[in-house]
N, CA, C and O atoms as a Tinker XYZ file with bonds, in Angstrom:
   324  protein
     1  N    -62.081000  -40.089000   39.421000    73     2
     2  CA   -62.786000  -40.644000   38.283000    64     1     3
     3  C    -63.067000  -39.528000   37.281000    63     2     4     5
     4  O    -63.502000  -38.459000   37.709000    81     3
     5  N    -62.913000  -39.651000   36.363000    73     3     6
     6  CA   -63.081000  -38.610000   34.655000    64     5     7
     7  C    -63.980000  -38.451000   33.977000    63     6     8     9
     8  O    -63.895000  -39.482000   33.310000    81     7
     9  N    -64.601000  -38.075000   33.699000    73     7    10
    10  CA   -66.182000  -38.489000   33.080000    64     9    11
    11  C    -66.151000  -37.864000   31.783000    63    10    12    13
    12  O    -65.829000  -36.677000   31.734000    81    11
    13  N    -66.426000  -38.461000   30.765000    73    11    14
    14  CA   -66.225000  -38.120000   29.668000    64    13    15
    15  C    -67.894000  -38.045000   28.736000    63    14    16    17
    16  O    -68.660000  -38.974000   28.478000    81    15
    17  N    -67.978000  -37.019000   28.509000    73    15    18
    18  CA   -69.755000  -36.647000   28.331000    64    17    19
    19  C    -69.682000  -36.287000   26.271000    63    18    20    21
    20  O    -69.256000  -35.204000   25.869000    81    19
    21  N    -70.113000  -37.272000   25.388000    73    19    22
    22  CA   -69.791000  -37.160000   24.350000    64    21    23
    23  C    -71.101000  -36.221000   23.719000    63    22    24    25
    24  O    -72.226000  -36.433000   24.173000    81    23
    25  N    -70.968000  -35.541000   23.026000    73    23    26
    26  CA   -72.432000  -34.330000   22.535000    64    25    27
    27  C    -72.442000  -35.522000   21.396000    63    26    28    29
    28  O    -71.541000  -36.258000   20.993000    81    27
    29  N    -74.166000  -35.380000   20.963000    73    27    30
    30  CA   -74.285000  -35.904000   19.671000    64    29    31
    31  C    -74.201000  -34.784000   18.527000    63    30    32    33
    32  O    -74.369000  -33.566000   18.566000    81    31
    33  N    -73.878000  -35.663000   17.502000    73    31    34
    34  CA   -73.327000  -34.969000   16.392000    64    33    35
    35  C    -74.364000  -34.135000   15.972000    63    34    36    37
    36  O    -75.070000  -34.830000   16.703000    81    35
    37  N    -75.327000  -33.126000   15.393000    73    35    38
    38  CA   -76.209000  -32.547000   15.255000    64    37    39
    39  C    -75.927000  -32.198000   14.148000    63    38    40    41
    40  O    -76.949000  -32.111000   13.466000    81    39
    41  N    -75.186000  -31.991000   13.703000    73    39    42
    42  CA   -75.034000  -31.218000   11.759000    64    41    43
    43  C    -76.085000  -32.144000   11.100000    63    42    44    45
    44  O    -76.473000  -33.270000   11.409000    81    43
    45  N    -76.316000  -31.568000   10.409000    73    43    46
    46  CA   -77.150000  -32.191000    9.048000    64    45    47
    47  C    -75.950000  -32.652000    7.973000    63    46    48    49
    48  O    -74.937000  -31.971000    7.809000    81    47
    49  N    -76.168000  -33.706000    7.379000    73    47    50
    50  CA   -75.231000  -34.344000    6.622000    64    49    51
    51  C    -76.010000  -33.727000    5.227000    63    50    52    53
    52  O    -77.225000  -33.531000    5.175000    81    51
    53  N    -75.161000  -33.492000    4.233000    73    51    54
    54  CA   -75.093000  -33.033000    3.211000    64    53    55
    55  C    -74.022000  -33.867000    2.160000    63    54    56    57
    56  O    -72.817000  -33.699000    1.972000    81    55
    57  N    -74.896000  -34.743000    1.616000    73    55    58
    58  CA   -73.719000  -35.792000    0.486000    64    57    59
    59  C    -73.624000  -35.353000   -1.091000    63    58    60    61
    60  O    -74.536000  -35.107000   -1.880000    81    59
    61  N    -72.481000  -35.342000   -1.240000    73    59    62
    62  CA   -72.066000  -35.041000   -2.566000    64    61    63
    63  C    -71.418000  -36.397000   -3.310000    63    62    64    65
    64  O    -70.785000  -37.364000   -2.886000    81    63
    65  N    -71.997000  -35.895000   -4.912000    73    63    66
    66  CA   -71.084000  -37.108000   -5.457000    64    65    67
    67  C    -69.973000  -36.643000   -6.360000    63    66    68    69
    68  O    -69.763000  -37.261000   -7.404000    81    67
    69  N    -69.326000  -35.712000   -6.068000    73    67    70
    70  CA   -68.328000  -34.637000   -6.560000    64    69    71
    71  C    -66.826000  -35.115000   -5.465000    63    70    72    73
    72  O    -67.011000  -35.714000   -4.406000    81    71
    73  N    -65.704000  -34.807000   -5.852000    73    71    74
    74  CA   -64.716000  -34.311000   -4.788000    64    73    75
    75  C    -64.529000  -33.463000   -3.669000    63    74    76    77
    76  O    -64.005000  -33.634000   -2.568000    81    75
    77  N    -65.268000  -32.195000   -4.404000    73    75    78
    78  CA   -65.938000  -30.913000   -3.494000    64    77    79
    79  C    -66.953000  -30.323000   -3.635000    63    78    80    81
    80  O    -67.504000  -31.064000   -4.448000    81    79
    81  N    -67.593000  -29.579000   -3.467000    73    79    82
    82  CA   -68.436000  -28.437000   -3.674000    64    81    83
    83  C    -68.278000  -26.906000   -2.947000    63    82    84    85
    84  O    -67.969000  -26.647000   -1.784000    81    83
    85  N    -68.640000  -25.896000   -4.185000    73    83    86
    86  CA   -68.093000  -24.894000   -3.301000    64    85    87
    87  C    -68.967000  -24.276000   -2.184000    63    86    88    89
    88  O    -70.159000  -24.583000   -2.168000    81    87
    89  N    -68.759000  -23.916000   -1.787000    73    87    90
    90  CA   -69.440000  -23.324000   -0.404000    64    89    91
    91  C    -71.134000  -22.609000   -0.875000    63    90    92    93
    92  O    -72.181000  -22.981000   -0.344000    81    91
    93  N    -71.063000  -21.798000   -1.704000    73    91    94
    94  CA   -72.528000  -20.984000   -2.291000    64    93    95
    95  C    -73.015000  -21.999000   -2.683000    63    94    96    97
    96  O    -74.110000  -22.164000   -2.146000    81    95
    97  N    -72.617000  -23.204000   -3.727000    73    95    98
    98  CA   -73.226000  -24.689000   -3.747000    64    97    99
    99  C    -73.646000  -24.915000   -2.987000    63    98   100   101
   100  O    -74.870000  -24.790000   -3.042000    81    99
   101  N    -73.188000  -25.312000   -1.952000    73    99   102
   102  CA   -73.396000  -26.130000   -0.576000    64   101   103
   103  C    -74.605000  -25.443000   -0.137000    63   102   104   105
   104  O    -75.642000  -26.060000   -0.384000    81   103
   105  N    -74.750000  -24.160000    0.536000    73   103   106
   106  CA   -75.825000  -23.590000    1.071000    64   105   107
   107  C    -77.031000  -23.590000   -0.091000    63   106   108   109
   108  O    -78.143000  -23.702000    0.426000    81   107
   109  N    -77.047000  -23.491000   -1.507000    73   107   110
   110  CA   -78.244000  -24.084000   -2.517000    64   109   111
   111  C    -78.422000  -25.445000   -2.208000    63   110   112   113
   112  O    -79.598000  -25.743000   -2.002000    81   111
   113  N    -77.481000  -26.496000   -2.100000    73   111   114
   114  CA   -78.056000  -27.640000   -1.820000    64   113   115
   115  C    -78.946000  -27.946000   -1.035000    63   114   116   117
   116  O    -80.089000  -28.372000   -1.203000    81   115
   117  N    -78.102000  -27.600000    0.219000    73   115   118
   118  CA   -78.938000  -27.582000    1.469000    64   117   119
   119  C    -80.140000  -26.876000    1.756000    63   118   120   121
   120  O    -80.584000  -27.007000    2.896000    81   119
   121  N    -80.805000  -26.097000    0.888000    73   119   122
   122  CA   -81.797000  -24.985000    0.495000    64   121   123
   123  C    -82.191000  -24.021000    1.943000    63   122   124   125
   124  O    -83.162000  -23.966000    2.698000    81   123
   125  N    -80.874000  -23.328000    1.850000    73   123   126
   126  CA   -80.896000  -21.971000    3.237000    64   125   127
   127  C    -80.835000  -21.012000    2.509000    63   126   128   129
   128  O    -80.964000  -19.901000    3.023000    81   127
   129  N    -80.614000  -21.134000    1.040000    73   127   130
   130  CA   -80.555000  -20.084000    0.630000    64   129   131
   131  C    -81.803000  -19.970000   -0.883000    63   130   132   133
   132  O    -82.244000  -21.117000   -0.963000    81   131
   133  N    -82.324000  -19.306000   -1.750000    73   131   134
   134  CA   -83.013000  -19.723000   -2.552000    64   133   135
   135  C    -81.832000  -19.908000   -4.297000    63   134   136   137
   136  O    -81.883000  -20.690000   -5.246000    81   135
   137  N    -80.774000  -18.553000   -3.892000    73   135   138
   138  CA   -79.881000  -18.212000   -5.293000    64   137   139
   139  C    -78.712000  -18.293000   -4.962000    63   138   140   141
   140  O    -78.438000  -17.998000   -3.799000    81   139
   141  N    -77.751000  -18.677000   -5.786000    73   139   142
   142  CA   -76.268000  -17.895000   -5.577000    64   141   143
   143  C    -76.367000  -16.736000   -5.310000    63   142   144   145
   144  O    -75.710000  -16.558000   -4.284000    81   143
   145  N    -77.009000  -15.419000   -5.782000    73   143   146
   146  CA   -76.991000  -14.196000   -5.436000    64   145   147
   147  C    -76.814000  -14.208000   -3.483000    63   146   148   149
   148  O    -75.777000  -13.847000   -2.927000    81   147
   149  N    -78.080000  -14.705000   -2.722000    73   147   150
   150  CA   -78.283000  -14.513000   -2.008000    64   149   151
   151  C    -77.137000  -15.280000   -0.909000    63   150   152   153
   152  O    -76.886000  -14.709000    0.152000    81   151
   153  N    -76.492000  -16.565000   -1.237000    73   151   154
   154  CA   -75.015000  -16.955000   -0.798000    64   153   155
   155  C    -74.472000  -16.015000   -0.785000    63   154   156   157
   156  O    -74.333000  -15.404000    0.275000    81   155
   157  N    -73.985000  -15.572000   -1.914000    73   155   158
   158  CA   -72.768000  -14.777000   -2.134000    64   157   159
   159  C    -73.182000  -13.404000   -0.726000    63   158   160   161
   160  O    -72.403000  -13.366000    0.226000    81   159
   161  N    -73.943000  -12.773000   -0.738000    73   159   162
   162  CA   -74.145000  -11.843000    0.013000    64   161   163
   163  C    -74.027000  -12.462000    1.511000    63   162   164   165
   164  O    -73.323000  -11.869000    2.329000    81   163
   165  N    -74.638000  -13.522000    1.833000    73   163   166
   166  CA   -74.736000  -13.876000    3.631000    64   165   167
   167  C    -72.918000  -14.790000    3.192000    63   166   168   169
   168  O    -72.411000  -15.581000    3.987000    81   167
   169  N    -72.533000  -14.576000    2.402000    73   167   170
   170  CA   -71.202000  -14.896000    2.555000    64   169   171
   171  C    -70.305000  -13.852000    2.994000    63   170   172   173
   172  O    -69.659000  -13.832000    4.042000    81   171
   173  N    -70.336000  -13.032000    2.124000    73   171   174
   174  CA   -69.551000  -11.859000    1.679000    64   173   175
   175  C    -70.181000  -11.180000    3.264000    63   174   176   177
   176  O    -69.160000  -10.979000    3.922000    81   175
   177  N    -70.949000  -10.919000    3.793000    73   175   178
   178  CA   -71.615000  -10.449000    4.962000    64   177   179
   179  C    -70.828000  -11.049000    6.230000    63   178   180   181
   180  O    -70.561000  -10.245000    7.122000    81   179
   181  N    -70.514000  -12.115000    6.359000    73   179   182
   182  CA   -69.572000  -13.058000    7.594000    64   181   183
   183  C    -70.277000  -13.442000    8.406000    63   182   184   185
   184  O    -70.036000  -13.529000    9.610000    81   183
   185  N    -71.566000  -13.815000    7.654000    73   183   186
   186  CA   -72.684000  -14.939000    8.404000    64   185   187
   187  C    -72.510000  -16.027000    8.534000    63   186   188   189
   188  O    -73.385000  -16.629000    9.156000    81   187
   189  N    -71.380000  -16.780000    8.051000    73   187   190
   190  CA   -71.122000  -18.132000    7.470000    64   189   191
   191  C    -70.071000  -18.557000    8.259000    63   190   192   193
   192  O    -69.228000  -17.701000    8.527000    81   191
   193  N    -69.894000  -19.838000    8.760000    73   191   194
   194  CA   -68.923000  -20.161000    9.131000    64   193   195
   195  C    -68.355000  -21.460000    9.033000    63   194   196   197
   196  O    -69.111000  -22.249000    9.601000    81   195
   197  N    -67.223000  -22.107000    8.500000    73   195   198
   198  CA   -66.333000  -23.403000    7.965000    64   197   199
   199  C    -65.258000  -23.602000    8.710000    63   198   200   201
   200  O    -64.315000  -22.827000    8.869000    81   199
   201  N    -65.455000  -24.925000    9.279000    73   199   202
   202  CA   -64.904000  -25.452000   10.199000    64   201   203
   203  C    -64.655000  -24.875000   11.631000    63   202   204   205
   204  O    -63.852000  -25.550000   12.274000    81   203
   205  N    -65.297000  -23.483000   12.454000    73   203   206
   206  CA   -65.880000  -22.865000   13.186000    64   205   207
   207  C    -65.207000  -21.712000   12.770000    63   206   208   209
   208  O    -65.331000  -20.729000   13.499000    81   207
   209  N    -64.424000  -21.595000   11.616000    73   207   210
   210  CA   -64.127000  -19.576000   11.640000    64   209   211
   211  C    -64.867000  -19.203000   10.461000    63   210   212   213
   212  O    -65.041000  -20.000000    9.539000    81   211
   213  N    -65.440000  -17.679000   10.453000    73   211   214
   214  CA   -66.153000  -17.283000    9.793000    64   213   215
   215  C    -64.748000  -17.082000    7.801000    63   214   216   217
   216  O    -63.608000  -16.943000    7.357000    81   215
   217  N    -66.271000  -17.249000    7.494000    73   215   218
   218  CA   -65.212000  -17.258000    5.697000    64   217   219
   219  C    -66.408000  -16.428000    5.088000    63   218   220   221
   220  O    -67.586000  -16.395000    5.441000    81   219
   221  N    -65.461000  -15.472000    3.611000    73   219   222
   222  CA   -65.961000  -14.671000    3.313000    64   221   223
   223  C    -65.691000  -15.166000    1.733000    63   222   224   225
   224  O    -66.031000  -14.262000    0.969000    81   223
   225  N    -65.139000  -16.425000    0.974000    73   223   226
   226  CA   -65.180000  -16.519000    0.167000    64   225   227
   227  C    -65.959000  -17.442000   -0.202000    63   226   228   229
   228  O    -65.967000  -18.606000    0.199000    81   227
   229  N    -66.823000  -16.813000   -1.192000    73   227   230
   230  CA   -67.906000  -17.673000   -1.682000    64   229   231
   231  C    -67.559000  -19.248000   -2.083000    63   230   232   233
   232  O    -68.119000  -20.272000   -1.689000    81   231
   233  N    -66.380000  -19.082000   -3.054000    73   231   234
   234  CA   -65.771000  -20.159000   -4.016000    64   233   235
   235  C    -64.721000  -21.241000   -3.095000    63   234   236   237
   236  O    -64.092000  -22.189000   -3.565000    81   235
   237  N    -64.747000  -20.775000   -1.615000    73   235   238
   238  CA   -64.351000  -21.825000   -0.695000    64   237   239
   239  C    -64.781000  -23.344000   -1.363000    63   238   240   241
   240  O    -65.900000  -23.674000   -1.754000    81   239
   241  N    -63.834000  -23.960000   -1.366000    73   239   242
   242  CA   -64.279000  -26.065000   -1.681000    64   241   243
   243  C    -64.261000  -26.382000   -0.485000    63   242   244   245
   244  O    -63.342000  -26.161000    0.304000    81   243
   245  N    -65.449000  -27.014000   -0.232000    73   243   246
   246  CA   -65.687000  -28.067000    1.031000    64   245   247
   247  C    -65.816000  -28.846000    0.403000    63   246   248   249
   248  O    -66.379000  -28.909000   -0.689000    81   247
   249  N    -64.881000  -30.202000    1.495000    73   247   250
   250  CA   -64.481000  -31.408000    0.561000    64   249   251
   251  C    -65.100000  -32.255000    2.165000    63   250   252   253
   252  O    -65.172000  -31.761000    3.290000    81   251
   253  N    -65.388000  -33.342000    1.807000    73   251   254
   254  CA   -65.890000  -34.117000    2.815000    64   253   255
   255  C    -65.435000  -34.217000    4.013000    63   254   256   257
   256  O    -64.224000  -34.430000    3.954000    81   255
   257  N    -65.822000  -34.166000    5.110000    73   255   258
   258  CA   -65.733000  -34.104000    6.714000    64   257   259
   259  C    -65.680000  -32.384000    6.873000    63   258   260   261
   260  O    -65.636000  -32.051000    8.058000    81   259
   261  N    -65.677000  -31.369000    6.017000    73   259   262
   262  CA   -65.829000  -29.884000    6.030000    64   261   263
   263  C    -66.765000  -29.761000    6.841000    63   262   264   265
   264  O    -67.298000  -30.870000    6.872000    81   263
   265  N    -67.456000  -28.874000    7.731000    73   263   266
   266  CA   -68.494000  -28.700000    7.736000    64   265   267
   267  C    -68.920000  -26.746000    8.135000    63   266   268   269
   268  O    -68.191000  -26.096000    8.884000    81   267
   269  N    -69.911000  -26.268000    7.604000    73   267   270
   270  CA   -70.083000  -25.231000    7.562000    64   269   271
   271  C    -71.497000  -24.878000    8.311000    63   270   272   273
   272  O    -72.334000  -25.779000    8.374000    81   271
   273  N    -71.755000  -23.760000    8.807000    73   271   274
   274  CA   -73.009000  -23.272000   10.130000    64   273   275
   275  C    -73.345000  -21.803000    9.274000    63   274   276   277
   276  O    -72.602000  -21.000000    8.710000    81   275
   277  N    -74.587000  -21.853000    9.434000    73   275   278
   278  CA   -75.723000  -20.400000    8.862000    64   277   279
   279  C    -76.344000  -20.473000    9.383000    63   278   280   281
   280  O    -76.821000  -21.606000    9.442000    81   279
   281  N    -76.965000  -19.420000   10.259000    73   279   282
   282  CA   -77.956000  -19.522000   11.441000    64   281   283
   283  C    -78.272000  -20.162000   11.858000    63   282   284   285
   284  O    -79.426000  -20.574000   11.737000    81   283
   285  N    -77.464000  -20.587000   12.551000    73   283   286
   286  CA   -77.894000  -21.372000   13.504000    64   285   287
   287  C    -77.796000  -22.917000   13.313000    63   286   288   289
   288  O    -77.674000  -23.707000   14.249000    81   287
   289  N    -77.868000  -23.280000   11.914000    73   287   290
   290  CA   -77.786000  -24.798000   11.490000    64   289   291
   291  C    -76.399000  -25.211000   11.437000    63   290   292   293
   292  O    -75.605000  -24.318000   11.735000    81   291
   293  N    -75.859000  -26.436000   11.105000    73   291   294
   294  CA   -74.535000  -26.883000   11.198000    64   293   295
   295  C    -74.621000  -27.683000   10.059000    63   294   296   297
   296  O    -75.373000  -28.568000   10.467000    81   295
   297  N    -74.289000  -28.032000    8.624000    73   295   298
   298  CA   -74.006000  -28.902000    7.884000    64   297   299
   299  C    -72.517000  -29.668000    7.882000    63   298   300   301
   300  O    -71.399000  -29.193000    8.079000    81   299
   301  N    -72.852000  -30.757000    7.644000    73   299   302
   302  CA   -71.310000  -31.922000    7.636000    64   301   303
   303  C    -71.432000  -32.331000    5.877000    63   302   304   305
   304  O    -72.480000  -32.740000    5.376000    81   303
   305  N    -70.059000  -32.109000    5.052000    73   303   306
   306  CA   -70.267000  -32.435000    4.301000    64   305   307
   307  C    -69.627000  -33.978000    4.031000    63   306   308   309
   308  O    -68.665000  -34.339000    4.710000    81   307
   309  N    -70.253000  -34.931000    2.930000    73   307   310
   310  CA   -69.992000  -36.222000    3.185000    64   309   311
   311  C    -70.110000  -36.770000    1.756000    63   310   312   313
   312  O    -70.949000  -36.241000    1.027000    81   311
   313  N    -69.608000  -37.440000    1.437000    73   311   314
   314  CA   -69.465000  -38.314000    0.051000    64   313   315
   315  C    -70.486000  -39.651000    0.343000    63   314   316   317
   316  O    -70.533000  -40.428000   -0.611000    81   315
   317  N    -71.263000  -40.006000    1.463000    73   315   318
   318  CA   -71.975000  -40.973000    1.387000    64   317   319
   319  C    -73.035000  -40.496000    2.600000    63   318   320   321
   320  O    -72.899000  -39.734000    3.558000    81   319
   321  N    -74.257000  -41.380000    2.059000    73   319   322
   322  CA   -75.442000  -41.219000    3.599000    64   321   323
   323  C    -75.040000  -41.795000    4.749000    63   322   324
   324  O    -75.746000  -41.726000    5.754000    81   323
């Protein structure tokens, strides 16, 4: 017998009414960060991570079902609630 044990989804959903948003967006939206300044640096730093590998470009587009992690949190990005 197989047992199949499903995790719940835990990201925080993050909805846009755009196509994309870029990544330093994304973390202002989600307010982990207070500035672009301070993105750009925990970017540029390889604190960040999209779709589980770390990314170092700020101007990355996350486009819906993307999802990106900063300490510890997990955001899903989504075009609807």
């Amino acid at each position: 017998m197989k047992v199949v044990v499903k995790k719940k989804d835990s990201a925080q959903k993050l909805v846009i009414q755009t196509e994309f948003i870029k990544l330093e967006s994304a973390m202002k939206l989600a307010n982990i960060v207070p500035s672009g300044g301070s993105a750009k640096l925990e970017i540029q730093e390889g604190y960040v991570t999209v779709n589980g590998e770390i990314c170092t470009m700020r101007g990355k587009k996350l486009y819906p079902g993307d999802r990106f992690a900063f300490d510890g949190d997990e955001y899903l990005i989504c075009n609807e609630a």
